[in-house]
Backbone bond lengths (Angstrom), bond angles and torsions (degrees), N, CA, C in turn:
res aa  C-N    CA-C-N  psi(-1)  N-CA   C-N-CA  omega(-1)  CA-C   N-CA-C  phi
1 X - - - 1.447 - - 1.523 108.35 -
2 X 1.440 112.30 110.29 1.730 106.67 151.53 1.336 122.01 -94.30
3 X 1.306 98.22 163.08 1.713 108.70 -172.51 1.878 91.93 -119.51
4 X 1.392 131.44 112.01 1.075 136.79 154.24 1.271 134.52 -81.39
5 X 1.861 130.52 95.90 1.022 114.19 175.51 1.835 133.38 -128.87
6 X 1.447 105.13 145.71 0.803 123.73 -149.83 1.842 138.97 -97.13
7 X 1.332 146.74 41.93 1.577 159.43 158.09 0.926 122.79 8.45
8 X 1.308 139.04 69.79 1.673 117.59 178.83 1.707 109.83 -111.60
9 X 1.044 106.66 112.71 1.702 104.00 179.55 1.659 105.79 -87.95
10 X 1.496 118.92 125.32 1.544 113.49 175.45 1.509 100.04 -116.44
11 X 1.334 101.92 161.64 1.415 115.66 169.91 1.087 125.89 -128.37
12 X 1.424 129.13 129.77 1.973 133.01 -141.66 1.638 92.84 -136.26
13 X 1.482 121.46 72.07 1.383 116.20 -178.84 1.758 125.37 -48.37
14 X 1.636 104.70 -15.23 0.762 136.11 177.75 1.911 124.01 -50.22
15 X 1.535 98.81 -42.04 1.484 124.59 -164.86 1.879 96.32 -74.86
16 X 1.529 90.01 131.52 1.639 89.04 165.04 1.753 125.43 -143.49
17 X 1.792 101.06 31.47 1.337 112.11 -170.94 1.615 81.95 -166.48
18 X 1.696 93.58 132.17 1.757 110.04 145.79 1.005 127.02 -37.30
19 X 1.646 128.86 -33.45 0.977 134.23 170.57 1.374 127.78 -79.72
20 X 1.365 122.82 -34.11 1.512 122.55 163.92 1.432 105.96 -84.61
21 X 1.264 134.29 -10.72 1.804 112.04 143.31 1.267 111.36 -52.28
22 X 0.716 124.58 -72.30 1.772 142.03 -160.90 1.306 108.77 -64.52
23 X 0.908 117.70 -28.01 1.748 117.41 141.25 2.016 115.19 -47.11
24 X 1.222 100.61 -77.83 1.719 115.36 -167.23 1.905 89.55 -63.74
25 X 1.032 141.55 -48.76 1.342 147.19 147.95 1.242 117.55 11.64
26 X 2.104 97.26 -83.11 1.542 107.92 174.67 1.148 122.82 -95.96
27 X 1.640 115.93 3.70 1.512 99.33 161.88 1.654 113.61 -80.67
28 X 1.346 125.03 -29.98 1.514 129.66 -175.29 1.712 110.29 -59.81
29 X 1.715 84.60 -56.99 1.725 87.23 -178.51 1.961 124.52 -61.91
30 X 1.347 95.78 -23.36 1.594 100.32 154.80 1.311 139.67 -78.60
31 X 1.088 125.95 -20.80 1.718 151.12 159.68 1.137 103.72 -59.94
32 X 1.762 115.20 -71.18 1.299 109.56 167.10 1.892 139.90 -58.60
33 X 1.311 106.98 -4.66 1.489 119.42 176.94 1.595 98.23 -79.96
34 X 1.597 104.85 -59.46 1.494 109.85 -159.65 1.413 101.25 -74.80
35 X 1.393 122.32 -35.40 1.468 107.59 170.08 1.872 121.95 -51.73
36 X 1.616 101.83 -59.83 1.302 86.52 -146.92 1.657 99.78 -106.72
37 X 1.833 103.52 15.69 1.811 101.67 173.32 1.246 104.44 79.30
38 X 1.239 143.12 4.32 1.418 150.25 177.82 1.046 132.07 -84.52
39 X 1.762 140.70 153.05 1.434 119.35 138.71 0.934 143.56 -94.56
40 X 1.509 103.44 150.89 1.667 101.12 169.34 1.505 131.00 -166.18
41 X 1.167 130.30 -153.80 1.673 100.87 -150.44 1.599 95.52 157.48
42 X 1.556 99.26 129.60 1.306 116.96 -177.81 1.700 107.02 -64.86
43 X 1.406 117.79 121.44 1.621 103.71 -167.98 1.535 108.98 -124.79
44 X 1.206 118.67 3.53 1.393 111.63 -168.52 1.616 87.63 -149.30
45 X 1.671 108.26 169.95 1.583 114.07 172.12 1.320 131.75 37.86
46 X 0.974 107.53 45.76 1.522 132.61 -176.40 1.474 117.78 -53.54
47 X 1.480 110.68 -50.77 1.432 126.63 -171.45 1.444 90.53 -91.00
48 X 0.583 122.81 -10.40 2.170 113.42 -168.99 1.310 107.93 -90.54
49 X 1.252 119.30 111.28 1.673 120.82 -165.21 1.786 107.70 -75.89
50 X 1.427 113.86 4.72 1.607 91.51 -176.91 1.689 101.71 -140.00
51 X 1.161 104.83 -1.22 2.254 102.13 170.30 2.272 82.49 -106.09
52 X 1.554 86.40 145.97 1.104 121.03 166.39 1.342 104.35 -116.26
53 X 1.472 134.00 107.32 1.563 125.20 149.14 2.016 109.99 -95.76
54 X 1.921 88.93 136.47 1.489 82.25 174.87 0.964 104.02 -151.14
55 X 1.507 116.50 131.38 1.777 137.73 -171.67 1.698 105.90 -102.63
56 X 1.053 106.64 118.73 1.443 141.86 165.39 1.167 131.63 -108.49
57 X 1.142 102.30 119.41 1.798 110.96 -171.74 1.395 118.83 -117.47
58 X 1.163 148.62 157.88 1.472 165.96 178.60 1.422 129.11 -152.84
59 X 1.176 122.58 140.36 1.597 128.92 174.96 1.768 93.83 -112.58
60 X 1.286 99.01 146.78 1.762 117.06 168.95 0.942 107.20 179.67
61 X 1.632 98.66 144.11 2.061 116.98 -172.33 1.598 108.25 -46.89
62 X 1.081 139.12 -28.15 1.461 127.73 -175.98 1.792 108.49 -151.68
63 X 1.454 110.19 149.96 1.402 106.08 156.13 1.116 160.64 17.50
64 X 1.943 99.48 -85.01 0.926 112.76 149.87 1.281 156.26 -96.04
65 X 2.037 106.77 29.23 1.406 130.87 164.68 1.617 96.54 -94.84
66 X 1.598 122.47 -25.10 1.069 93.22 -177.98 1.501 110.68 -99.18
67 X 1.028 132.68 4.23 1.281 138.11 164.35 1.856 114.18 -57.47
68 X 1.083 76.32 -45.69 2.105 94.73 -175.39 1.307 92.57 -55.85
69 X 1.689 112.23 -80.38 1.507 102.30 179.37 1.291 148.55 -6.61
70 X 1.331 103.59 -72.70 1.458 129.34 161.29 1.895 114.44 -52.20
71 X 1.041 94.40 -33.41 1.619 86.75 174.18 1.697 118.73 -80.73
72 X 1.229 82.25 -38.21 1.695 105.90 175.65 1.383 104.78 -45.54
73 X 1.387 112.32 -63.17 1.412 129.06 177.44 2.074 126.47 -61.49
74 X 1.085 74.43 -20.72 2.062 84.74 157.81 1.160 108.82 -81.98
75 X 1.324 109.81 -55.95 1.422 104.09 -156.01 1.905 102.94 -96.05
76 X 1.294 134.41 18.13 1.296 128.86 103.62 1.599 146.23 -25.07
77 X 1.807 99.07 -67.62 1.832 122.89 166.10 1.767 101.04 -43.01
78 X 1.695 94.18 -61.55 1.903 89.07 -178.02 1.368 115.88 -57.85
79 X 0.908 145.81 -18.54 1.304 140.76 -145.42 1.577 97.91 -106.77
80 X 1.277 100.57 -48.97 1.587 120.87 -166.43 1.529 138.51 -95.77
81 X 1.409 88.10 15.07 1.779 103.88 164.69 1.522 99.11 169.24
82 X 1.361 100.90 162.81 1.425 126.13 -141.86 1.652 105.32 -79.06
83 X 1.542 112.57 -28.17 1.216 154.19 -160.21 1.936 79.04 -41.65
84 X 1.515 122.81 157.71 1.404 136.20 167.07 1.736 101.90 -98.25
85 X 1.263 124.24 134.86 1.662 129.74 170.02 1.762 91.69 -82.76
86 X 1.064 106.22 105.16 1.455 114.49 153.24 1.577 126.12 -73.86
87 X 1.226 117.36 -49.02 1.327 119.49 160.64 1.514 104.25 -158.84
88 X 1.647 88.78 175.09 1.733 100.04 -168.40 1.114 79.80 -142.44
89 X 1.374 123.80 140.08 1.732 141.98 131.62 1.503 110.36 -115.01
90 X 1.616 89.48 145.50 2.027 106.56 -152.17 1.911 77.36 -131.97
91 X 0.981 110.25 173.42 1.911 143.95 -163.02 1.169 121.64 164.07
92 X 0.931 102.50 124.35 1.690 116.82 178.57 1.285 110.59 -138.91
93 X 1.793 110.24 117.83 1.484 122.92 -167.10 1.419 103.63 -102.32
């Protein structure tokens, strides 16, 4: 069993209320649940209306299913909102 987990902080210069994060927030982090069966969850910068950090996690029998995942799951984020990937940190236990 690996446990794959996953960091992506974005930045939406765009955002100008807690509340319209937290809008784009829980629609992403739900798209991304029901898409790819995963978790995840706004984990960092909460109060800061324009970085999004979001930790995503996965279990899969080997490596390189959980490698896929996680890629899978970026290139979802890119696709699917306007938001900039500032950084990503990936782990696989």
């Amino acid at each position: 069993m690996f446990i794959a987990a996953l960091e992506v902080e974005l930045y939406a210069p765009w955002v100008h209320s807690l509340k319209e994060k937290r809008m784009i927030v829980k629609s992403l982090i739900a798209r991304i649940r029901n898409k790819f069966n995963v978790s995840a969850a706004e984990v960092d910068q909460q109060d800061v209306h324009q970085k999004i950090v979001l930790g995503i996690a996965c279990v899969a029998g080997n490596t390189a299913l959980a490698d896929s995942i996680l890629n899978n799951v970026i290139a979802f984020i890119e696709s699917s909102t306007e938001a900039e990937i500032i950084d990503i940190q990936r782990e696989i236990r």
